[in-house]
Biopython code that builds the backbone (N, CA, C, O; Angstrom):
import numpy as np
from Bio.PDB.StructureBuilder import StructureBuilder

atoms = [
    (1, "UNK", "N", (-9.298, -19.942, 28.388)),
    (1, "UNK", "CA", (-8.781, -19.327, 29.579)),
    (1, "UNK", "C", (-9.239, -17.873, 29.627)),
    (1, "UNK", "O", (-9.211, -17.134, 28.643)),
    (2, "UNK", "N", (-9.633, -17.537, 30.756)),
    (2, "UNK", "CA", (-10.165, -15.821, 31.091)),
    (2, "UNK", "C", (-8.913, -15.583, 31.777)),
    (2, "UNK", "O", (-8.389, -16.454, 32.472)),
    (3, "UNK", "N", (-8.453, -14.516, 31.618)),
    (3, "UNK", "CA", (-7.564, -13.865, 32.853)),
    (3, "UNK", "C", (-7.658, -13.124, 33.947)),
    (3, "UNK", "O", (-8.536, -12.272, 34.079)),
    (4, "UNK", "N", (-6.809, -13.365, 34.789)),
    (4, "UNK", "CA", (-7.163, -12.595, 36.106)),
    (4, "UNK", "C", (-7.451, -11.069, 35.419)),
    (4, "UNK", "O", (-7.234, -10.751, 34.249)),
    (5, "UNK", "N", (-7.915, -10.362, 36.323)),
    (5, "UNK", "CA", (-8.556, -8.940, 36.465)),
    (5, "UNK", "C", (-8.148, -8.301, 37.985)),
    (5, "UNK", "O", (-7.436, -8.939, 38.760)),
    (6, "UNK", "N", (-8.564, -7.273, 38.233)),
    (6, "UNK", "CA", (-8.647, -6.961, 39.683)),
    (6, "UNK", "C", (-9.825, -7.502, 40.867)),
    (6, "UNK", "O", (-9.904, -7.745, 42.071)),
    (7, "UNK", "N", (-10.989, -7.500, 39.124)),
    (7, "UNK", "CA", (-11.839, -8.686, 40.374)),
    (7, "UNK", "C", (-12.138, -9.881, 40.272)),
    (7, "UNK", "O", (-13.129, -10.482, 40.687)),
    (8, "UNK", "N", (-11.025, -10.321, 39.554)),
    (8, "UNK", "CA", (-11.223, -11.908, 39.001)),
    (8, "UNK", "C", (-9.958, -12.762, 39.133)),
    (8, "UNK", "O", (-8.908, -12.528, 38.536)),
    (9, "UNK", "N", (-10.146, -13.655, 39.877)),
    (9, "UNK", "CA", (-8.648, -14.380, 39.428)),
    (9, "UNK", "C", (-8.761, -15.916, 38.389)),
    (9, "UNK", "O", (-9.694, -16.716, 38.461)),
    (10, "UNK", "N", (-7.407, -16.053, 37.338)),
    (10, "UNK", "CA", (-7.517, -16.714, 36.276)),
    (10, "UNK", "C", (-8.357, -17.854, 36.203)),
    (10, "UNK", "O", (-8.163, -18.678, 37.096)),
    (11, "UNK", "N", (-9.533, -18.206, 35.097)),
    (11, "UNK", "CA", (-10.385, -18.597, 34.829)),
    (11, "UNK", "C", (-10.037, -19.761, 33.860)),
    (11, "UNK", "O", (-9.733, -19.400, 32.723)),
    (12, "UNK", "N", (-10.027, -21.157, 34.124)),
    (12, "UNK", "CA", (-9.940, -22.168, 33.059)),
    (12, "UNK", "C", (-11.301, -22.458, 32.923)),
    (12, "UNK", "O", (-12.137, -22.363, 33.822)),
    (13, "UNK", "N", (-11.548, -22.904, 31.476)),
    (13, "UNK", "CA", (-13.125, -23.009, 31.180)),
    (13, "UNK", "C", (-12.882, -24.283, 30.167)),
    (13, "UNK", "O", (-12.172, -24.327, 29.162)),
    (14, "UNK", "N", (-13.998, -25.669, 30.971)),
    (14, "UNK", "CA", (-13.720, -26.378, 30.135)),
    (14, "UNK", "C", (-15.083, -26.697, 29.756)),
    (14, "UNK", "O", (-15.926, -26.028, 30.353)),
    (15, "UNK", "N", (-15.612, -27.720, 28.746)),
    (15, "UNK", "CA", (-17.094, -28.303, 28.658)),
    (15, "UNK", "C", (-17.253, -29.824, 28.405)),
    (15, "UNK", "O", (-16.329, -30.377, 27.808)),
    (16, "UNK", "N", (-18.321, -30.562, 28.792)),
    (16, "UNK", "CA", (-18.685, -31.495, 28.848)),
    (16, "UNK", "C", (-19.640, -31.966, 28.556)),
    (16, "UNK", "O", (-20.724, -31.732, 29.091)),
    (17, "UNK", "N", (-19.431, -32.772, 27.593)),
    (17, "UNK", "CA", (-20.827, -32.705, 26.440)),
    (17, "UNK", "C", (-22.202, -33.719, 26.989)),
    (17, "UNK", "O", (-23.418, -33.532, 27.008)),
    (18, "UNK", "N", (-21.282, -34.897, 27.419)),
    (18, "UNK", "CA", (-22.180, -35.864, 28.338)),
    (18, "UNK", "C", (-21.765, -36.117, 29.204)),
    (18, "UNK", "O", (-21.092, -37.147, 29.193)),
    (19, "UNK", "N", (-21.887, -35.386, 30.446)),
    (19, "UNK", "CA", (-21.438, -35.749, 31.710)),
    (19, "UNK", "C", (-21.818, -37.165, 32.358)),
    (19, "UNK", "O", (-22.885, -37.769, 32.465)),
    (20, "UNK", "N", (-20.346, -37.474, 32.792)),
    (20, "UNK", "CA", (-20.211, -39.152, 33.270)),
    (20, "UNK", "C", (-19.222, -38.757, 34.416)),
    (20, "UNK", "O", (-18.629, -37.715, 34.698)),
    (21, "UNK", "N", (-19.302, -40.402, 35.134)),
    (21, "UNK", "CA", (-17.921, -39.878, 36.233)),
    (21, "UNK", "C", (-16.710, -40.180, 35.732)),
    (21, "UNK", "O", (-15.685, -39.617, 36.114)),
    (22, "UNK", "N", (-16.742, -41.153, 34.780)),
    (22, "UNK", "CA", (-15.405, -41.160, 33.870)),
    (22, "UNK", "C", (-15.059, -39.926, 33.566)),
    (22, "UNK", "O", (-13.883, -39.661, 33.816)),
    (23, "UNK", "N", (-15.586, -39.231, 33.189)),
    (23, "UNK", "CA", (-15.442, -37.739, 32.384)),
    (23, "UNK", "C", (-15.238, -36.793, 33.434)),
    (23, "UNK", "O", (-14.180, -36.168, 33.370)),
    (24, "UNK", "N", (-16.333, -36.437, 34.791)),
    (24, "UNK", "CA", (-15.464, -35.815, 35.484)),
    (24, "UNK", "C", (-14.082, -36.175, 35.785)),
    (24, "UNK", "O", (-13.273, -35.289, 35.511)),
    (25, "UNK", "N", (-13.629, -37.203, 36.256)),
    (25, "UNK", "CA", (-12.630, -37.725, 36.833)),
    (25, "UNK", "C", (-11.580, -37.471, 36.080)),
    (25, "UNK", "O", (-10.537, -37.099, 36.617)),
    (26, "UNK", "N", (-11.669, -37.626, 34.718)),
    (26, "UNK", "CA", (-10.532, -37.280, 33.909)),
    (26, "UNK", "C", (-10.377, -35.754, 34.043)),
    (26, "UNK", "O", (-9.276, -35.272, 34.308)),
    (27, "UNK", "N", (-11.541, -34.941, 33.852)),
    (27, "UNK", "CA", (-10.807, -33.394, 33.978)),
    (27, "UNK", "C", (-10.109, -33.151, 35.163)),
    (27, "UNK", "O", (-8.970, -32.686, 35.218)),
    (28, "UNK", "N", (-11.208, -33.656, 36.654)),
    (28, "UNK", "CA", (-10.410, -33.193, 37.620)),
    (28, "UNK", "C", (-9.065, -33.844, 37.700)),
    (28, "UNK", "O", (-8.260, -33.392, 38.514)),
    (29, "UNK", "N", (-8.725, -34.895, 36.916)),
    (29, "UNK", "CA", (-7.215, -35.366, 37.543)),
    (29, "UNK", "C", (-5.998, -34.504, 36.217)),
    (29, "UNK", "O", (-4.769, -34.502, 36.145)),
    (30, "UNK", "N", (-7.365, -33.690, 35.106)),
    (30, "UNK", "CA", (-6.380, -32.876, 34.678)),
    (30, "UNK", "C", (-6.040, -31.760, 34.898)),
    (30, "UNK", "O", (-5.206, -31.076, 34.305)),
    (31, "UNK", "N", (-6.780, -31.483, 35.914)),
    (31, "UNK", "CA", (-6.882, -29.975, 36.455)),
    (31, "UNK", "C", (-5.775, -30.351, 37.815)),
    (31, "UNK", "O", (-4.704, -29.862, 38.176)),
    (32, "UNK", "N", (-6.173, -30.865, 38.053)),
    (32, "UNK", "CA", (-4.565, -30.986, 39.242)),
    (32, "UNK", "C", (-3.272, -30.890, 39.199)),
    (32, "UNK", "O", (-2.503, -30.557, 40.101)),
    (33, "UNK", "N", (-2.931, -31.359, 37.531)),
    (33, "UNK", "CA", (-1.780, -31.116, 37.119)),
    (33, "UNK", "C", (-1.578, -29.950, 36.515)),
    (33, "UNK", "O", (-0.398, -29.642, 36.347)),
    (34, "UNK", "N", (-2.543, -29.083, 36.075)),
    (34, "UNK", "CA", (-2.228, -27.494, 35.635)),
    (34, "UNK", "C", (-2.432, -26.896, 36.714)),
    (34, "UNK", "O", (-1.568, -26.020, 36.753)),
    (35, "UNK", "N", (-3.053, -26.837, 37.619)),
    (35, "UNK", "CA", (-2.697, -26.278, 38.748)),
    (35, "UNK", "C", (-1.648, -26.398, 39.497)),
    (35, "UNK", "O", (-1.097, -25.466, 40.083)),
    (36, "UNK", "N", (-1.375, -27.353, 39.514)),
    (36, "UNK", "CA", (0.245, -27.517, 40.174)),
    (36, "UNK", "C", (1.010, -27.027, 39.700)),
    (36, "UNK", "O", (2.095, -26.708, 40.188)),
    (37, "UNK", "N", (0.550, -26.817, 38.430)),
    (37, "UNK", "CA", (1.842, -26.325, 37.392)),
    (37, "UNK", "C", (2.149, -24.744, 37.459)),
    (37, "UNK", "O", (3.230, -24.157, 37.405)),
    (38, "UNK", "N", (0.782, -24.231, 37.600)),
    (38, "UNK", "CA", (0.325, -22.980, 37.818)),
    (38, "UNK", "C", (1.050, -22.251, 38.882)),
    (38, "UNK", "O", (1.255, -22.723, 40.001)),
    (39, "UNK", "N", (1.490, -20.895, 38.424)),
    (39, "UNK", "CA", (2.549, -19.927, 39.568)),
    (39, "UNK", "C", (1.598, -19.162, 40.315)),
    (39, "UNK", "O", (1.924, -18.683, 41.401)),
    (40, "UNK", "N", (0.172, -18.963, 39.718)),
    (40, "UNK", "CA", (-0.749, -17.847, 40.142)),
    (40, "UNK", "C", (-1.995, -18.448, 40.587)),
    (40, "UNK", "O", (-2.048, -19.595, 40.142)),
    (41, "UNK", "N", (-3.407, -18.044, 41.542)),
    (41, "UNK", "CA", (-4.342, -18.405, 41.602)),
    (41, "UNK", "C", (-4.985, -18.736, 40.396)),
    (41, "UNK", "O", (-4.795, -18.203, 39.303)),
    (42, "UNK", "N", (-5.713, -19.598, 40.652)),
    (42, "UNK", "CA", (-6.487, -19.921, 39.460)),
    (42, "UNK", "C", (-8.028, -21.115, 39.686)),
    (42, "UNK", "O", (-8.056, -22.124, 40.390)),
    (43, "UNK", "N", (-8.781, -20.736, 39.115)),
    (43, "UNK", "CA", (-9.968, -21.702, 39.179)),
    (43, "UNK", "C", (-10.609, -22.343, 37.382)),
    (43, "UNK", "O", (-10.431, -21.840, 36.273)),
    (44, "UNK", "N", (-11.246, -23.413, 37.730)),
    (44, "UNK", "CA", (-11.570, -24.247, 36.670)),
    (44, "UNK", "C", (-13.292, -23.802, 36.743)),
    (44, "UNK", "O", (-13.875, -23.864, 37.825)),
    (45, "UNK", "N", (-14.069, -23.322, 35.384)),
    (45, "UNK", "CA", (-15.262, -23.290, 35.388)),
    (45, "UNK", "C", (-15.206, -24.593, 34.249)),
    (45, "UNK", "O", (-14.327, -24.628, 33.389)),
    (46, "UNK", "N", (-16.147, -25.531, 34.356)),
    (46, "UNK", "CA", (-16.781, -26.534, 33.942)),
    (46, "UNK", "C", (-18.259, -26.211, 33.013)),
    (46, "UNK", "O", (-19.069, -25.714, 33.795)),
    (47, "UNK", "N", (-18.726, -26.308, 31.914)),
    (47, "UNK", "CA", (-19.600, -26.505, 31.544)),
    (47, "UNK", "C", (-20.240, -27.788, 31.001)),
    (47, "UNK", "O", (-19.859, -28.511, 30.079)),
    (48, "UNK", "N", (-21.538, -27.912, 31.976)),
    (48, "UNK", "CA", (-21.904, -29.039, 31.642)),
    (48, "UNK", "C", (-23.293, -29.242, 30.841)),
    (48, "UNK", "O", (-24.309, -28.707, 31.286)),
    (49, "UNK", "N", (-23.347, -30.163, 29.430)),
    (49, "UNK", "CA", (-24.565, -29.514, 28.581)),
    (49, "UNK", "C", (-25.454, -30.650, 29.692)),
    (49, "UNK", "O", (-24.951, -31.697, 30.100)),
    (50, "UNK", "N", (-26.672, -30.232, 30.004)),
    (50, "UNK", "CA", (-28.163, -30.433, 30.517)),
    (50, "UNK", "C", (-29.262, -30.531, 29.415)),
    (50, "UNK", "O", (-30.433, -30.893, 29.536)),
    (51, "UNK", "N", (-28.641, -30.151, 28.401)),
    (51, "UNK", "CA", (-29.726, -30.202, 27.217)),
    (51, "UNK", "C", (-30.486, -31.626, 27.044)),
    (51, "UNK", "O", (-31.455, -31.526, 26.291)),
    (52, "UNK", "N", (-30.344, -32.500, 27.393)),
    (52, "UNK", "CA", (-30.978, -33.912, 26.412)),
    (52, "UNK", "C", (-30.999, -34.704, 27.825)),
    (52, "UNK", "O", (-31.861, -35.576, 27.939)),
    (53, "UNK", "N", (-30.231, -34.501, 28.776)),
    (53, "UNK", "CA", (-30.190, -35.560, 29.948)),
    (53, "UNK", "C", (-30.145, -34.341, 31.431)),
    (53, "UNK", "O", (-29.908, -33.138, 31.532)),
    (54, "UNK", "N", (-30.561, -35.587, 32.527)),
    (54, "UNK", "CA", (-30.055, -34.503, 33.852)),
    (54, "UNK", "C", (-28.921, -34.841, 34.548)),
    (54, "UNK", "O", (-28.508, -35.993, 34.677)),
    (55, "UNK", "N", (-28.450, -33.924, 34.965)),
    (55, "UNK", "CA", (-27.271, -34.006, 35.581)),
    (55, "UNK", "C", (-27.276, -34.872, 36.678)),
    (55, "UNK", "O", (-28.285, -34.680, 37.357)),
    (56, "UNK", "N", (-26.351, -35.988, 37.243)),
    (56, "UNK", "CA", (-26.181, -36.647, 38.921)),
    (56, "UNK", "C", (-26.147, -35.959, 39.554)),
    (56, "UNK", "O", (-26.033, -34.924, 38.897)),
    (57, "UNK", "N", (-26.176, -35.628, 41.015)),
    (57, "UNK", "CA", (-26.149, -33.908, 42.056)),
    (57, "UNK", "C", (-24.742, -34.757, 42.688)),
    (57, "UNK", "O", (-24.199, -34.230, 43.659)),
    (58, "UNK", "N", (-24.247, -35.850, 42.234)),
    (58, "UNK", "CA", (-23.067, -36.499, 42.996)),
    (58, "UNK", "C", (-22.054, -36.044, 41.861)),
    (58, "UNK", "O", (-20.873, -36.107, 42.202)),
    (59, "UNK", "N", (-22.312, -35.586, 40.542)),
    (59, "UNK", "CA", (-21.075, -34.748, 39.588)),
    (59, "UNK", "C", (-21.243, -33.782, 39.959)),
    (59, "UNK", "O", (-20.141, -33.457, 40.402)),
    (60, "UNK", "N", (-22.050, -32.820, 40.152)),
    (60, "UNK", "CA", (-21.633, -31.855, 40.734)),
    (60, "UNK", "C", (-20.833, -31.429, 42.331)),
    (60, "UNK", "O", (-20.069, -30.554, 42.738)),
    (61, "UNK", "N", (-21.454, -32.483, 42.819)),
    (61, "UNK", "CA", (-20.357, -32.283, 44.262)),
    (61, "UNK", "C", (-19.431, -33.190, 43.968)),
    (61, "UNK", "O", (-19.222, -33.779, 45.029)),
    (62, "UNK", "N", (-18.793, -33.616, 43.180)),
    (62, "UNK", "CA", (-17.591, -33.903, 42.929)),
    (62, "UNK", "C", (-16.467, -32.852, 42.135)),
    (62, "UNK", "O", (-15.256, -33.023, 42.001)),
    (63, "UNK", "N", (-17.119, -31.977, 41.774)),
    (63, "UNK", "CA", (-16.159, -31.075, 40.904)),
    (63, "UNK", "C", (-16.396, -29.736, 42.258)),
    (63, "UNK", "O", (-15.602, -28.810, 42.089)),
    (64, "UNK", "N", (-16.926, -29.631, 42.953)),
    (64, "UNK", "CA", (-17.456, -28.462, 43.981)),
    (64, "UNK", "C", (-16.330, -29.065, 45.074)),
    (64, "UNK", "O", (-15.690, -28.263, 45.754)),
    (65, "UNK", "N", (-16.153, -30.253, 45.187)),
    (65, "UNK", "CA", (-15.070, -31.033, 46.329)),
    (65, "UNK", "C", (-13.893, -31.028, 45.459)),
    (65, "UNK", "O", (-13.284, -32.080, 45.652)),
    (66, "UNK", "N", (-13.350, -30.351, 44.647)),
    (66, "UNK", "CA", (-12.147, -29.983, 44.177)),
    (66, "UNK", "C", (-12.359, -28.649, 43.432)),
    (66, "UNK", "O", (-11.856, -28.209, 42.399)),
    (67, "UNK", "N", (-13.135, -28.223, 44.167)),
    (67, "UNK", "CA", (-13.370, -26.411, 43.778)),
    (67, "UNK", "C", (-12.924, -26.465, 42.464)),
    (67, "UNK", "O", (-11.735, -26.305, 42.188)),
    (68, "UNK", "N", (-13.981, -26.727, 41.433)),
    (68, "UNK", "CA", (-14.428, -26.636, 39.868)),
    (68, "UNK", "C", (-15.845, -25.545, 40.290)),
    (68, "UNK", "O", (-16.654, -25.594, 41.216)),
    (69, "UNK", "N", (-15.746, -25.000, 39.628)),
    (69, "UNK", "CA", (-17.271, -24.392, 39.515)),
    (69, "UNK", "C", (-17.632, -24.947, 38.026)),
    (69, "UNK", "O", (-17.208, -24.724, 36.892)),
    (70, "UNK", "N", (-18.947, -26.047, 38.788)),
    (70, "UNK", "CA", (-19.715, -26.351, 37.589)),
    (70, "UNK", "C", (-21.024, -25.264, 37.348)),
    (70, "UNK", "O", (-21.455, -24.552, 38.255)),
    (71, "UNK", "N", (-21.659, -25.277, 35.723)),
    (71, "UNK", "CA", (-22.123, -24.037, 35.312)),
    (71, "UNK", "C", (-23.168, -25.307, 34.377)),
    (71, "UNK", "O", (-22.661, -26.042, 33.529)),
    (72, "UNK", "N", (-24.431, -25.344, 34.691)),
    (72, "UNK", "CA", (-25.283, -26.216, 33.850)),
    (72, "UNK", "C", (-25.721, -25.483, 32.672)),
    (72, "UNK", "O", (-26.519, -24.547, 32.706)),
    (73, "UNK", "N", (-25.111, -25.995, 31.531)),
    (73, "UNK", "CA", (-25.587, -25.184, 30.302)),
    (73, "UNK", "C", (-27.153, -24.835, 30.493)),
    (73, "UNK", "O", (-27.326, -23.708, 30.030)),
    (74, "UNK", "N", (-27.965, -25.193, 30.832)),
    (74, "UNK", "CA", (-29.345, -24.837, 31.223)),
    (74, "UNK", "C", (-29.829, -23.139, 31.842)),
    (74, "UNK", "O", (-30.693, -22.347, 31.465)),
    (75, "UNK", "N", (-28.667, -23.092, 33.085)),
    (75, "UNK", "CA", (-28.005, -22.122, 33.858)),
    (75, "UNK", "C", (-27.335, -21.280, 33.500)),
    (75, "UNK", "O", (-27.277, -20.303, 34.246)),
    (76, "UNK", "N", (-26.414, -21.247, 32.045)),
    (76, "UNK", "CA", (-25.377, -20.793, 31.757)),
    (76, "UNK", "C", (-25.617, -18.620, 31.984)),
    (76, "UNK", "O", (-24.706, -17.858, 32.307)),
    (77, "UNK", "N", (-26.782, -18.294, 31.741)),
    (77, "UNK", "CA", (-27.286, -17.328, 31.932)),
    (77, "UNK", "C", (-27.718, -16.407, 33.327)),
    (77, "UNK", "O", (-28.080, -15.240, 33.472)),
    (78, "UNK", "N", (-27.490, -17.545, 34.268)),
    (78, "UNK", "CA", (-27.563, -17.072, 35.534)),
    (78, "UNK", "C", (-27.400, -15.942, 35.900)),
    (78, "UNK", "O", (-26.573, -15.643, 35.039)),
    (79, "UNK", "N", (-27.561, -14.637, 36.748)),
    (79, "UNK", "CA", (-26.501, -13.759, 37.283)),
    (79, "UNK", "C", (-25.300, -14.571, 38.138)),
    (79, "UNK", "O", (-24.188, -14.265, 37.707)),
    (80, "UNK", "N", (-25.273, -15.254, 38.926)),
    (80, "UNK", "CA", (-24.300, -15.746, 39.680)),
    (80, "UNK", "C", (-22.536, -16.807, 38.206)),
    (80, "UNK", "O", (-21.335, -17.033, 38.054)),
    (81, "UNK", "N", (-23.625, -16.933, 37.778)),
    (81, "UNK", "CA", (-22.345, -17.618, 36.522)),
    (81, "UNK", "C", (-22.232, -17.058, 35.780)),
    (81, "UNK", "O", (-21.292, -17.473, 35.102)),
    (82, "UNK", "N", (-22.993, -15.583, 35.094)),
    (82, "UNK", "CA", (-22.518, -14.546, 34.255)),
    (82, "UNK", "C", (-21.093, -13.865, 35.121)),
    (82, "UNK", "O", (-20.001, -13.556, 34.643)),
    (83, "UNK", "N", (-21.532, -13.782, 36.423)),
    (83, "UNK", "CA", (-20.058, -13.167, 37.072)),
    (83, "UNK", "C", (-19.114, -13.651, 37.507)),
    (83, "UNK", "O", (-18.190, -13.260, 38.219)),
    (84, "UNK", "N", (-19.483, -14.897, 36.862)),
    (84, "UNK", "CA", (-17.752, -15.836, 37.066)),
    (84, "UNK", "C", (-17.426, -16.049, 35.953)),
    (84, "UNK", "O", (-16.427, -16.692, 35.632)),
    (85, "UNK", "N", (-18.602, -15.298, 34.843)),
    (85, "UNK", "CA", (-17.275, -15.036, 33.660)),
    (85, "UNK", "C", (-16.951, -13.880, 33.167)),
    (85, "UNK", "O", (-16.281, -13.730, 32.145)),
    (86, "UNK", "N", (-17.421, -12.961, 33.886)),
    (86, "UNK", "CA", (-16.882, -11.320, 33.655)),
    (86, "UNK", "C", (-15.620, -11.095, 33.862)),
    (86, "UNK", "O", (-15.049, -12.018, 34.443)),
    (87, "UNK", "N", (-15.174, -10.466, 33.673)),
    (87, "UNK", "CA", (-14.227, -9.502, 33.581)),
    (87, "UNK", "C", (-14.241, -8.391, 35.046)),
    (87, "UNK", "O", (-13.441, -7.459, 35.121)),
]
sb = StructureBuilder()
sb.init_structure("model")
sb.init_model(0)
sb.init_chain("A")
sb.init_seg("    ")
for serial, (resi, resn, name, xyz) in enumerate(atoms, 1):
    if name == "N":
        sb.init_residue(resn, " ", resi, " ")
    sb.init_atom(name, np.array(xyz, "f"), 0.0, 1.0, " ", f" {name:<3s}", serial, name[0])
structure = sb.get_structure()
C-alpha cells in the first residue's frame, strides 16, 4: 500500500505473475471488497510480469473497466507509471 499524499490518493499495489482471467477476476472481485470497505479514495495498481509471455489487450481492459491501473512489468519504468507510484 502507498499512501495518499497531496498529490496522490491511496495506492493498493498488487502483482501477477501469470496473468489469466481467472487471476484477474479473482483480484478484481478482491478489490471490490476493500474498497467497499475503504472510508477514503483509493486506487488498485496491478503489476503484471510480461517477461516470458504477452499480455491479452482484453486483461487489460478488464482491470481499466474497474479502474485498476495495470503497469506491464516490461513498462514498469515508464514516466507515466513512475508517477503513479510517487509520492
Amino acid at each position: 500500500m502507498l499512501p495518499f499524499t497531496s498529490k496522490q490518493t491511496e495506492r493498493f499495489c498488487t502483482s501477477i505473475t501469470r496473468p489469466s482471467q481467472r487471476l484477474i477476476s479473482s483480484t478484481l472481485f478482491s478489490w471490490e471488497d476493500t474498497q467497499a470497505a475503504r472510508k477514503t479514495p483509493s486506487e488498485l495498481v496491478v503489476f503484471l510480469n510480461d517477461s516470458d509471455r504477452r499480455i491479452d489487450n482484453q486483461l487489460i481492459t478488464a482491470l481499466e473497466k474497474y479502474n485498476a491501473y495495470p503497469i506491464k512489468w516490461s513498462e514498469r519504468e515508464f514516466k507515466e507509471n513512475l508517477y503513479k507510484l510517487a509520492s
